[in-house]
PAVEX-372111 format. One record per residue (C-alpha): residue in three letters; x, y, z. Coordinates in pm, whole numbers, padded with zeros to 5 digits, always signed. Layout:
ALAXYZ
...
***
This chain:
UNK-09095+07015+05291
UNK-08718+07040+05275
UNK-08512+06787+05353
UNK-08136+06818+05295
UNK-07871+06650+05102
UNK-07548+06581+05202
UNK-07251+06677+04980
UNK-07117+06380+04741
UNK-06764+06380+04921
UNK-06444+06236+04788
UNK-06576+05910+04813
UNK-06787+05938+04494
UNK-06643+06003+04174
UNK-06772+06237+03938
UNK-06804+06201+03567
UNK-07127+06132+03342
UNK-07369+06360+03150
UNK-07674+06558+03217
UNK-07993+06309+03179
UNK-08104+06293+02803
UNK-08391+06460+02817
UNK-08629+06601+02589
UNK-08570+06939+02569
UNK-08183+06867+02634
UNK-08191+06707+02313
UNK-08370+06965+02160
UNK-08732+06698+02083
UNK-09053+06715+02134
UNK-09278+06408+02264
UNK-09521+06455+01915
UNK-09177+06344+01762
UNK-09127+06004+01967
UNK-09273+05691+01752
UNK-09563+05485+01953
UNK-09588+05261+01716
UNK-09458+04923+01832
UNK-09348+04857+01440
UNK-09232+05187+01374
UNK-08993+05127+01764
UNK-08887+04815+01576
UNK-08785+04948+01244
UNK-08600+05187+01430
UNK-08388+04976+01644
UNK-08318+04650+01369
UNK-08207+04901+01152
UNK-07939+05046+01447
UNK-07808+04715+01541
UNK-07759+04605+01143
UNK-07552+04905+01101
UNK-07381+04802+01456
UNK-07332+04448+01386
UNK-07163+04516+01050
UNK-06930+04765+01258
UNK-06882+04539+01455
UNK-06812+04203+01230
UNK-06539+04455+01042
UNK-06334+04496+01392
UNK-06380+04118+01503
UNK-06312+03944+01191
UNK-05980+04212+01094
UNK-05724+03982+01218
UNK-05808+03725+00939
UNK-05825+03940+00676
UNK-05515+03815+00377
UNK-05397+04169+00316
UNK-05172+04199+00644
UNK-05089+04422+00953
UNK-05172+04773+00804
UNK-05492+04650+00681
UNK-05607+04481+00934
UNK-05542+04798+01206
UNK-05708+05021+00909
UNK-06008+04718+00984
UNK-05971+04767+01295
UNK-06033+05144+01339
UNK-06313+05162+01069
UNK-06537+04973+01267
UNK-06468+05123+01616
UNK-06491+05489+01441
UNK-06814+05373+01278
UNK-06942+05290+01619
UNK-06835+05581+01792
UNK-06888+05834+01580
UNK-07198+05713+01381
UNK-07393+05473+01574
UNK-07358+05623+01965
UNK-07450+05996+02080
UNK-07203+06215+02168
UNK-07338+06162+02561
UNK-07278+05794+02564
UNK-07213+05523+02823
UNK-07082+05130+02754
UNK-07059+04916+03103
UNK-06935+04545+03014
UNK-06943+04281+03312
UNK-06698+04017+03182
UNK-06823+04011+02813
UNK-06498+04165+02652
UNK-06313+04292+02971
UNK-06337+04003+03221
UNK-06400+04257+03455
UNK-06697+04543+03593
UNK-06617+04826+03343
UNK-06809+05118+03239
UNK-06706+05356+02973
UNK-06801+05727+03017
UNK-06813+05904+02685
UNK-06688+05875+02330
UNK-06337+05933+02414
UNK-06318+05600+02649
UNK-06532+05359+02445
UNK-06326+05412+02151
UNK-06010+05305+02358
UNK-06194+05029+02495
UNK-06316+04890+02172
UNK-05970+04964+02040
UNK-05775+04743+02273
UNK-06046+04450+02322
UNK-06295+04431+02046
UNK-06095+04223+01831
UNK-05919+04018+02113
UNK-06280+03986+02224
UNK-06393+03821+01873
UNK-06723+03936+01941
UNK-07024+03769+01651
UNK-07332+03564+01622
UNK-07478+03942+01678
UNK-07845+03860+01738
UNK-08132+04097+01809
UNK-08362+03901+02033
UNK-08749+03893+01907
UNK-08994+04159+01869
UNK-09126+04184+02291
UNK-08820+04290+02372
UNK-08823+04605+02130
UNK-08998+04880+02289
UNK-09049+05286+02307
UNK-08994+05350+02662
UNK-09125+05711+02887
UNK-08921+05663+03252
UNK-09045+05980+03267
UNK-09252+06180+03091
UNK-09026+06403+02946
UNK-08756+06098+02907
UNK-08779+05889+02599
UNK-08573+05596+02445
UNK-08583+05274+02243
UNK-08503+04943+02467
UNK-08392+04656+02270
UNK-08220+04313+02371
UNK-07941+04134+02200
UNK-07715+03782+02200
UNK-07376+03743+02043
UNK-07079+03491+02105
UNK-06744+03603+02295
UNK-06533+03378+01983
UNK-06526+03009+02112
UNK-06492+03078+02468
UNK-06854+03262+02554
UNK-07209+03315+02532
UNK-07328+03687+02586
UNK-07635+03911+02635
UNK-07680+04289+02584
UNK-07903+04548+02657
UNK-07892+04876+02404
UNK-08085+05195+02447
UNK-08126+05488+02201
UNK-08220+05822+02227
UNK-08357+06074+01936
UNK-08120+06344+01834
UNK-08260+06603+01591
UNK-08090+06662+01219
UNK-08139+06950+01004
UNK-08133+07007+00648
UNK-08227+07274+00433
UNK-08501+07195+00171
UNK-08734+06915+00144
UNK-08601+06563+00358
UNK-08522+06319+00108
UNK-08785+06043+00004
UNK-08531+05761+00063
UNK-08397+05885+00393
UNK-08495+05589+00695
UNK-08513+05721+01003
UNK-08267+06011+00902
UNK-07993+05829+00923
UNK-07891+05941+00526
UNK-07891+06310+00661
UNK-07659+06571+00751
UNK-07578+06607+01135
UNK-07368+06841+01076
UNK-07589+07106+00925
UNK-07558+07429+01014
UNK-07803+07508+01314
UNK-07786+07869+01192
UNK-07965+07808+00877
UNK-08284+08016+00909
UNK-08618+07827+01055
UNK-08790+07880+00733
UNK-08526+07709+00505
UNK-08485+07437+00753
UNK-08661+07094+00830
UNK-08558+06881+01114
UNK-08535+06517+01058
UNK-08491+06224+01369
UNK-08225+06021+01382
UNK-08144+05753+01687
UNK-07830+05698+01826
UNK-07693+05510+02106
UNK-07694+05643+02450
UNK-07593+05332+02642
UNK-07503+04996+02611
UNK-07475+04700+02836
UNK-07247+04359+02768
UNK-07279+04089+02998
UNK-07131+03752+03014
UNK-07408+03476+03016
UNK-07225+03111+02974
UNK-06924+02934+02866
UNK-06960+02813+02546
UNK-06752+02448+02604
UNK-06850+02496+02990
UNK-07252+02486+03008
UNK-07439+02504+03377
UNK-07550+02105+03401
UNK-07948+02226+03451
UNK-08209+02139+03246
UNK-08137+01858+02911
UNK-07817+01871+03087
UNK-07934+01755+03467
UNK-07818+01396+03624
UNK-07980+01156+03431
UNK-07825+00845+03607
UNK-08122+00612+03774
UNK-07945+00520+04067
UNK-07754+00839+04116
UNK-07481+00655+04209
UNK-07146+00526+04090
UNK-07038+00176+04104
UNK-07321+00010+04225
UNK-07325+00228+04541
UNK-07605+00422+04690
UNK-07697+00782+04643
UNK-07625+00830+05058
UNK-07304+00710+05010
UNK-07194+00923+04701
UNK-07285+01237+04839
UNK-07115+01129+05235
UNK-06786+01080+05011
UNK-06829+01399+04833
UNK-06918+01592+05148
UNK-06611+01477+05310
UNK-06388+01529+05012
UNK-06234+01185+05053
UNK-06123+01146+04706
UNK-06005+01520+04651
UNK-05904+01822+04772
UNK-06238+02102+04706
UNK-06109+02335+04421
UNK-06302+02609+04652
UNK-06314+02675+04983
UNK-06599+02911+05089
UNK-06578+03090+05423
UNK-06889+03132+05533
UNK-07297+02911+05462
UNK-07528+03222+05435
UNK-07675+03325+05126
UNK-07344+03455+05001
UNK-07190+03137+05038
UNK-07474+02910+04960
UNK-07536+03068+04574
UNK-07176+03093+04476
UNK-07155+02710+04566
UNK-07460+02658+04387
UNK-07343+02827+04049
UNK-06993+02638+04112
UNK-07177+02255+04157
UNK-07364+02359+03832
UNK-07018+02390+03652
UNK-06883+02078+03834
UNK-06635+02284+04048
UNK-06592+02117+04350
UNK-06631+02291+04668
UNK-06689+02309+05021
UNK-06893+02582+05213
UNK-06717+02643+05610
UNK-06980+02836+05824
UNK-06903+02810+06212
UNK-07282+02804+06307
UNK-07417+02473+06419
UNK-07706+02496+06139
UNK-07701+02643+05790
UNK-07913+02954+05843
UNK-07823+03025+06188
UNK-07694+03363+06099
UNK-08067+03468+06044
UNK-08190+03230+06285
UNK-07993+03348+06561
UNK-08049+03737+06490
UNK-08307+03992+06713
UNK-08649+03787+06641
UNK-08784+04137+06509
UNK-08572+04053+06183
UNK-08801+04060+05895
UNK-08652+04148+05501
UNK-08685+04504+05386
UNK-08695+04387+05021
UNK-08972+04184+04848
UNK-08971+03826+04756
UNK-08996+03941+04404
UNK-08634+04019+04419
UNK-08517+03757+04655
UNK-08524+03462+04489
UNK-08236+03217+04481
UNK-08074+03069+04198
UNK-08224+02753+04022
UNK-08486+02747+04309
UNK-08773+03037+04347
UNK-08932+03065+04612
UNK-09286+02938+04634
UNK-09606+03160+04484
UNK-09735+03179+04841
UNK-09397+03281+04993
UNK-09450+03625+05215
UNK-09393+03962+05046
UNK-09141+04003+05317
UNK-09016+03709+05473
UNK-08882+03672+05831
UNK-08525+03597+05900
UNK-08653+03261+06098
UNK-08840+03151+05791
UNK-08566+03265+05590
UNK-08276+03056+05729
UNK-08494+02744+05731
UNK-08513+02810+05336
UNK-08118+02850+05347
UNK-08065+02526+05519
UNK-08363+02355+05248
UNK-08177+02501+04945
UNK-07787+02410+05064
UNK-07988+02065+05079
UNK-08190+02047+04762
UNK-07897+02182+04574
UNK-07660+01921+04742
UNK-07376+02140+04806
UNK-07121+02032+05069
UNK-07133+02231+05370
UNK-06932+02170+05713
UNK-07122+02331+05988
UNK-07002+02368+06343
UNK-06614+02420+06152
UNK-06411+02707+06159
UNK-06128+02814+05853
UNK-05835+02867+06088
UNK-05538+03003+05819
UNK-05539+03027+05463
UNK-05209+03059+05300
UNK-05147+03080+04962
UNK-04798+02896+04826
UNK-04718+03106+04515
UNK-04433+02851+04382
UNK-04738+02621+04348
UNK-05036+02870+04280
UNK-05283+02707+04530
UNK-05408+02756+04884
UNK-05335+02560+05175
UNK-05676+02571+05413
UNK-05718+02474+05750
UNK-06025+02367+05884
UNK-06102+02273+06248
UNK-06429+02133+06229
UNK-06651+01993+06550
UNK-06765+01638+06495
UNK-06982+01379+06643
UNK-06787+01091+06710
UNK-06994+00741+06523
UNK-07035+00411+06690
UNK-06726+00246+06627
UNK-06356+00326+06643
UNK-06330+00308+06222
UNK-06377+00683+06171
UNK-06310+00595+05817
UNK-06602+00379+05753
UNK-06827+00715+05590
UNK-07136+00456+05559
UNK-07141+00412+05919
UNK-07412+00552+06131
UNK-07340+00868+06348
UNK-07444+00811+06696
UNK-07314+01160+06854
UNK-07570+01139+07196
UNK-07430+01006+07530
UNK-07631+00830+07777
UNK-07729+01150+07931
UNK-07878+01249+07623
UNK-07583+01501+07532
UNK-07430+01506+07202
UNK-07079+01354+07157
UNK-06839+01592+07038
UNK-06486+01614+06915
UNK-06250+01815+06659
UNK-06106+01701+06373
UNK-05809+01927+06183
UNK-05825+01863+05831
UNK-05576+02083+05569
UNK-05635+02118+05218
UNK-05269+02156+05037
UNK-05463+02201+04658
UNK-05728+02425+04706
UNK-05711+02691+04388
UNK-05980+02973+04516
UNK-06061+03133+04881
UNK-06422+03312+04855
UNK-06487+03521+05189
UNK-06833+03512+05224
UNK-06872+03644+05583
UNK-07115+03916+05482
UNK-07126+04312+05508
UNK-06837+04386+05695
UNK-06704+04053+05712
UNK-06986+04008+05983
UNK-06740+04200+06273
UNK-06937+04450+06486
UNK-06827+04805+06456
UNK-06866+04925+06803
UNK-06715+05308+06861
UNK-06439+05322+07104
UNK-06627+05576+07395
UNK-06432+05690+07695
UNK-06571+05528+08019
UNK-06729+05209+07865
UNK-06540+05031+08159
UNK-06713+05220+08385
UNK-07102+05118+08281
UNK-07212+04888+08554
UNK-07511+04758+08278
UNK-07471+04582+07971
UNK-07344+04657+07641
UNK-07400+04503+07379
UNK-07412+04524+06964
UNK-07700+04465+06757
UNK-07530+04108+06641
UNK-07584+03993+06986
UNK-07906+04111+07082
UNK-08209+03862+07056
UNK-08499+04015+07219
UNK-08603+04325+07383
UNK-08811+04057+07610
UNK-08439+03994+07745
UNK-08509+04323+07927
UNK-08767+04362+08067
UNK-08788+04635+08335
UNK-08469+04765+08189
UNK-08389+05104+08075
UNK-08229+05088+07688
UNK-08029+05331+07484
UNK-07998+05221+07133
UNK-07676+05395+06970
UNK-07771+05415+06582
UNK-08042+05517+06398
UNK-08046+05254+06151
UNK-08232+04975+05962
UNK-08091+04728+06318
UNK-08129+05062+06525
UNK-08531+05122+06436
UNK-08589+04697+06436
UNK-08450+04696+06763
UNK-08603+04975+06927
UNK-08944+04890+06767
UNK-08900+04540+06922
UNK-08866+04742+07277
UNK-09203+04910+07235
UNK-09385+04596+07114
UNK-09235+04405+07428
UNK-09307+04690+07677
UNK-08938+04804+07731
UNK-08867+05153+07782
UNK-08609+05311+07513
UNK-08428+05596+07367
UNK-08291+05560+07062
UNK-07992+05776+07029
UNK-07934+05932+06676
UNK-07603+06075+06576
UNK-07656+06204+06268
UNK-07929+06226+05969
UNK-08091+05950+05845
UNK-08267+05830+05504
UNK-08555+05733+05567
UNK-08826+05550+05334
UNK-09147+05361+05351
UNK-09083+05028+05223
UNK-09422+05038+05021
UNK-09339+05383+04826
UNK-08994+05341+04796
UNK-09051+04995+04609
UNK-09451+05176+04411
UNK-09146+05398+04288
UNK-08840+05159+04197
UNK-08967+04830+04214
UNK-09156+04782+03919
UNK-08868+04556+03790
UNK-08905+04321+04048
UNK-09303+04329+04168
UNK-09598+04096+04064
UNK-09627+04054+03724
UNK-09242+04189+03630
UNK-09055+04078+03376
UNK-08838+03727+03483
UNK-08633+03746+03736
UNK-08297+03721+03530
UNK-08436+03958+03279
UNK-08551+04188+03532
UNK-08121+04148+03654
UNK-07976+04237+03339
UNK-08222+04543+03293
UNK-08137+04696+03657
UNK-07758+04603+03547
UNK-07763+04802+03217
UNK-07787+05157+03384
UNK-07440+05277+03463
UNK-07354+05432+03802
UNK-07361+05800+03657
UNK-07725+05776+03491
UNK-07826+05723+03844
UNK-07615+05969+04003
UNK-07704+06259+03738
UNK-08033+06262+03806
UNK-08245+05941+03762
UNK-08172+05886+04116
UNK-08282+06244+04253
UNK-08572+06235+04064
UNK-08660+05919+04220
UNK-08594+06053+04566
UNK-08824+06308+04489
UNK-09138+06087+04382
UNK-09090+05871+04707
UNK-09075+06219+04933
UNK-09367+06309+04803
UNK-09541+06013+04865
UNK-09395+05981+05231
UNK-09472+06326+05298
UNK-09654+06339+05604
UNK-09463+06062+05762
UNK-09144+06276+05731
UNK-09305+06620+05790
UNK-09416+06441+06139
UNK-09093+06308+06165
UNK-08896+06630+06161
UNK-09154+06768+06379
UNK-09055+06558+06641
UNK-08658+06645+06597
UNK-08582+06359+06431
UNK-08320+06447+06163
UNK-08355+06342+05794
UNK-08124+06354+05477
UNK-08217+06272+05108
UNK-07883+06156+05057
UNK-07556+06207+04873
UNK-07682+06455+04646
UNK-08023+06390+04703
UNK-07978+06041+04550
UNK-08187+05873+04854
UNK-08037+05547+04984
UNK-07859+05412+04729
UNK-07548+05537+04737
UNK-07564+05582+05094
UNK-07565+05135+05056
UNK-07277+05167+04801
UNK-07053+05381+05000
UNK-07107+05225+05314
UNK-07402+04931+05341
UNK-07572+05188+05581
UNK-07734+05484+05665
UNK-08089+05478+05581
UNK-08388+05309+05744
UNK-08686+05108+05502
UNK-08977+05211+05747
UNK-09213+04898+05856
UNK-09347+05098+06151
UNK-09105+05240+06351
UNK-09088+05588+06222
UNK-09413+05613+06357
UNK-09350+05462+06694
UNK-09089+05800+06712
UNK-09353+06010+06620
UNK-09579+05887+06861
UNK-09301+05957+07112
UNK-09303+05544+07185
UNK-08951+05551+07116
UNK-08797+05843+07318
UNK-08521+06031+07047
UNK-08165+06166+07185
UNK-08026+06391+06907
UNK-07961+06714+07063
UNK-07593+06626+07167
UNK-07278+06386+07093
UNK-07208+06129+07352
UNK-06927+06268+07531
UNK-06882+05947+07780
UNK-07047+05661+07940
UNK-07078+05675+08295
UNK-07161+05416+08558
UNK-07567+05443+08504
UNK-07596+05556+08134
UNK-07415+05785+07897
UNK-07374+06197+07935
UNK-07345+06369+07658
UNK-07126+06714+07514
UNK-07377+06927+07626
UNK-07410+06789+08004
UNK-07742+06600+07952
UNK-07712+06260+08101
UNK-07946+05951+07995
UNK-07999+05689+08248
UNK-07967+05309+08082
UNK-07925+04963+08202
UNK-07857+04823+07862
UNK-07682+04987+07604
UNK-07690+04795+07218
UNK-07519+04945+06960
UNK-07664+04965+06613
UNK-07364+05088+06462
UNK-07274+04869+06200
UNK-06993+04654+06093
UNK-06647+04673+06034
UNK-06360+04691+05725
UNK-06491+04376+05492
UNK-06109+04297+05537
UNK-06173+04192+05850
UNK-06156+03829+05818
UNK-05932+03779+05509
UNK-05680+03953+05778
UNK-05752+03742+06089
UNK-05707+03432+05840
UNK-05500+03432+05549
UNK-05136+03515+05555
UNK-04997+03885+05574
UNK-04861+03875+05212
UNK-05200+03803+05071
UNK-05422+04037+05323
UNK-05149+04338+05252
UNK-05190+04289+04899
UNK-05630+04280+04914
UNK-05784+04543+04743
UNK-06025+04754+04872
UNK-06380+04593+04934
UNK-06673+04768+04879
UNK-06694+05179+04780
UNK-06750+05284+04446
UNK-06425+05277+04224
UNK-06367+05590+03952
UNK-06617+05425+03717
UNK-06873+05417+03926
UNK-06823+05013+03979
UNK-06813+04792+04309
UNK-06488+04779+04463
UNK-06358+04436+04513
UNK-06658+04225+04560
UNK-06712+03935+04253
UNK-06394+04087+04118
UNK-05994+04018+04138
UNK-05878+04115+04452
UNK-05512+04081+04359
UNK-05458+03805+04506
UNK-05436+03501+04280
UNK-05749+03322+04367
UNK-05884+03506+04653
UNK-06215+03631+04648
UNK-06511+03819+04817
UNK-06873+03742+04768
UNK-07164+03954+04929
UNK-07486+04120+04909
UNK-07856+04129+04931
UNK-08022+03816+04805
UNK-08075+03981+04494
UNK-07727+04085+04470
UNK-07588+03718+04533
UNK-07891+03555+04297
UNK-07705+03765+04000
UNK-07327+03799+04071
UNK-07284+03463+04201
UNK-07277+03352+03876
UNK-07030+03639+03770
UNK-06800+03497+04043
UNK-06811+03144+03928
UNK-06768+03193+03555
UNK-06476+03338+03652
UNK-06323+03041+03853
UNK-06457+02786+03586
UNK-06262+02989+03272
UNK-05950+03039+03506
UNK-05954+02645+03572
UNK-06028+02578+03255
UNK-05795+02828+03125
UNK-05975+03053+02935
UNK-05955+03343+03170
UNK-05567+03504+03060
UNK-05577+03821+03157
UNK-05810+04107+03218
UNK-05900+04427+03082
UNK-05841+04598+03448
UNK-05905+04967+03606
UNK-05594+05042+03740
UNK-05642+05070+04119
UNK-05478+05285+04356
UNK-05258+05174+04671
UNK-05452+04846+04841
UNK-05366+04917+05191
UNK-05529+05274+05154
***
């Protein structure tokens, strides 16, 4: 079976080292420790010789014996690191530990200047390696081996961090017998002469450091109030008044301005306002639904989650142990509306962010909201303890709009979703012309909308397969139109091959995060992620064989890297099959792929080649627009000229935009899977608490290219 890649293109960078195999490294897998003490020894002896490094860069700007000293200190430590402690093939990625920022550092070369300009700023101690379960000899494959070991230090008094080391063996030689005293190697020679002759030569281990992972837990001074640290007042109340009360006042922000505004109640919104209420950051979610959750309530009723529950859960509230594997979007947006409750976050539905402009002589945001109300029983729209009536005699609810403008608000998050939530709907000559309807795949509900109908779905998608599925299951006749190859999956192999984080009986949930977060971008795209690809072929194999049997056209991805980057590059492009794969193969779902679509015409679309296809309804699956979308329609031009890009990988293999500085003082975008938001939600909102609290000066930034490009 051969299914093709597609080139990287210029929208990938390149960089990173071959995988650290086995035979790259010249080992053999007699030669890899299995036993859990020996794994142990191994890696506490590492991270002493780190740590020590480490305590002679952060602790050089005390030392008595001034400047030249201390940048001798300085250097000492980050050579010892470099050039003793990590392999030549070595990778560092930091999320706001010592950078304030998504960084990773490709190669000896580019740690050392990292660790140069920030480990002493950084004031990195309290190096801790965490207890003996979380030392292990790991095979991701067999011919793939590495010690995995866990670690806590302090950022100086401003933060609490966790990191994730791995090391790799690299053989030593020396001539004559190896030393009694020599641990692990480590006393030997690296340098020895490789020409020596086999017989006067014996080859010693030694581990070094292949990559390392820094991550920003907590604030030191600024602790999440959860657990010993929860509301511990018995009337939850201030004053003597009632818990109702208190939380009407804070909902309407009578007594201050929200330091955040969020645009937008979905799970984006919904767990950055969660992580902000646990640092006491107040802030107001805007979504311009009627109900929190009505952006999965109100999608096609075929909706269902491609990923597991295992990674879905939200922060400070699971979901329960008899939750679905894969939940439907219905049963997910009731959960949404639950948790925006239980976590008592501030929400105005049914209210729209009109403008957002930011005032630079004072450095905050004004915000306008027009927000739909139901007028209460009595002409004192003040009075917050009053009772809402909002039905007329008729039974219809009372509405009116209220236009309230926040002059103080420090941070803008967009949290309008992939795209900013705007359809991306091609531009095809004669659309004026189709007497049917057209529609995209944000407005369709249900194939049982058309019944008798002829469909062409345009996209050949995740929404492009849900949607045409739901046409076969409700008796509708449809042709889904592909216009170029697809990755396609089953959702049961792909996650038997890379879900074993996050399945039953995984690690926690937030350890499972940092361990998915410690593999750099190029680890993945140098090979882990082809080889992956491969395993979940294999397993698919007669689904796709039938697949391209039936003209249906398949690609393994940039590079062969599956679906992943295809996500990264563009949040599309690949299909999670539930069933619908097979529906094509059975021919249920009629395939177009043999031309482009050269025009719509009054019954249907005709296409380059002259084939026509007849269609009363025409949805396109086509996905959404620049994520720029909305910060455009709403904030002022200054600010959306100046936005960075959003979304893309940037030259170090990093997100573009999203949880990070946009370069706009306090404007920010938040999106993602749930997983995605679970995890960098929090990254978003440490950020915002150390900025108010002013502990966040300046970054250790990437420089980025031209923001309008």
């Amino acid at each position: 079976m051969a299914i093709n890649p597609e080139p990287r293109g210029e929208d990938l960078p390149t960089g990173g080292f071959p995988l650290p195999t086995l035979d790259h490294l010249g080992i053999e897998t007699e030669q890899i420790p299995t036993d859990p003490t020996e794994a142990r020894r191994i890696a506490e002896k590492w991270f002493a010789e780190f740590s020590s490094a480490v305590d002679a860069s952060s602790t050089a700007s005390t030392s008595p014996s001034g400047g030249t000293s201390i940048k001798s200190n300085v250097n000492t430590g980050v050579d010892t690191i470099v050039t003793s402690l990590f392999h030549t093939e070595c990778y560092w990625r930091d999320i706001l530990a010592l950078t304030w920022d998504f960084r990773s550092f490709t190669g000896p070369s580019q740690i050392r200047q990292f660790l140069t300009d920030r480990l002493e700023q950084a004031k990195l101690g309290n190096l801790n390696l965490q207890s003996p379960e979380y030392i292990s000899v790991q095979f991701p494959y067999p011919d793939i081996a590495w010690i995995q070991f866990m670690f806590s230090f302090r950022i100086g008094d401003v933060g609490i961090g966790s990191g994730i080391g791995r090391l790799i063996p690299v053989p030593v030689y020396i001539t004559g017998p190896i030393p009694s005293n020599t641990v692990n190697g480590s006393d030997l020679d690296s340098s020895a002469s490789e020409s020596t002759s086999n017989s006067n030569k014996n080859m010693n281990i030694e581990w070094k450091c292949h990559c390392l992972f820094t991550h920003l837990e907590d604030l030191q001074s600024f602790p999440e109030k959860i657990g010993a640290l929860r509301n511990r007042q018995l009337a939850h109340g201030l004053g003597g008044s009632s818990w109702i009360a208190q939380r009407r006042r804070e909902i309407e922000f009578v007594d201050e301005d929200p330091k955040v505004v969020v645009v937008g109640g979905s799970q984006s919104g919904l767990t950055v306002g969660a992580r902000l209420k646990m640092l006491e950051v107040p802030t107001l979610i805007v979504d311009k639904l009627p109900r929190i959750g009505d952006n999965w309530r109100k999608r096609y009723e075929a909706l269902c989650l491609h990923d597991p529950v295992y990674n879905d859960h939200l922060p400070y509230m699971p979901f329960p142990p008899n939750w679905p594997e894969y939940a439907p979007a219905a049963k997910l947006a009731g959960w949404l509306e639950a948790y925006a409750e239980f976590m008592e976050l501030s929400c105005w539905t049914s209210s729209t962010v009109t403008k957002a402009h930011y005032l630079e002589d004072k450095g905050t945001w004004e915000v306008h909201i027009r927000r739909e109300r139901e007028k209460p029983n009595n002409s004192d729209s003040s009075n917050l303890d009053s009772e809402w009536v909002g039905i007329d005699e008729r039974g219809q609810r009372i509405l009116d709009y209220e236009e309230r403008v926040f002059h103080n608000v420090k941070h803008v998050i967009f949290a309008t979703g992939f795209g900013a939530g705007e359809p991306d709907s091609p531009d095809i000559a004669g659309m004026d012309k189709f007497k049917g309807q057209i529609l995209h795949s944000v407005q369709h509900r249900s194939a049982s909308d058309h019944l008798g109908k002829k469909i062409a779905v345009i996209g050949s998608c995740t929404s492009g397969h849900d949607i045409a599925a739901d046409c076969v299951y409700n008796g509708v006749d449809v042709t889904m139109v592909q216009r170029g190859p697809t990755y396609v999956m089953t959702v049961r192999n792909g996650y038997k091959v890379m879900g074993g984080l996050f399945s039953e009986g995984g690690p926690p949930t937030d350890i499972a995060d940092r361990i998915q977060a410690s593999f750099p971008f190029f680890i993945g795209m140098n090979g882990m992620l082809q080889r992956r690809t491969k395993e979940i072929e294999e397993l698919d194999r007669e689904l796709l064989e039938n697949l391209m049997k039936v003209g249906f056209k398949l690609t393994s991805g940039p590079e062969g890297t599956g679906f992943a980057l295809r996500a990264a590059k563009k949040v599309g492009g690949y299909y999670f099959d539930v069933g619908a794969s097979q529906l094509i193969i059975d021919g249920k779902i009629k395939l177009k792929n043999d031309s482009l679509i050269e025009r719509f015409t009054e019954d249907g679309i005709l296409f380059e080649n002259g084939s026509k296809l007849e269609a009363d309804v025409i949805i396109f699956a086509t996905g959404y627009a620049d994520f720029r979308t909305s910060i455009r329609r709403i904030c002022d031009p200054v600010s959306a000229q100046k936005c960075r890009r959003i979304w893309g990988i940037d030259p170090e293999g990093e997100l573009r935009g999203v949880y990070r500085n946009l370069g706009v003082p306090g404007l920010w975008y938040m999106t993602g899977g749930l997983g995605q938001c679970r995890f960098h939600s929090k990254h978003l909102a440490l950020q915002i608490k150390a900025m108010e609290e002013g502990l966040l000066e300046k970054r250790y930034e990437l420089k980025v290219e031209d923001p309008t490009k």
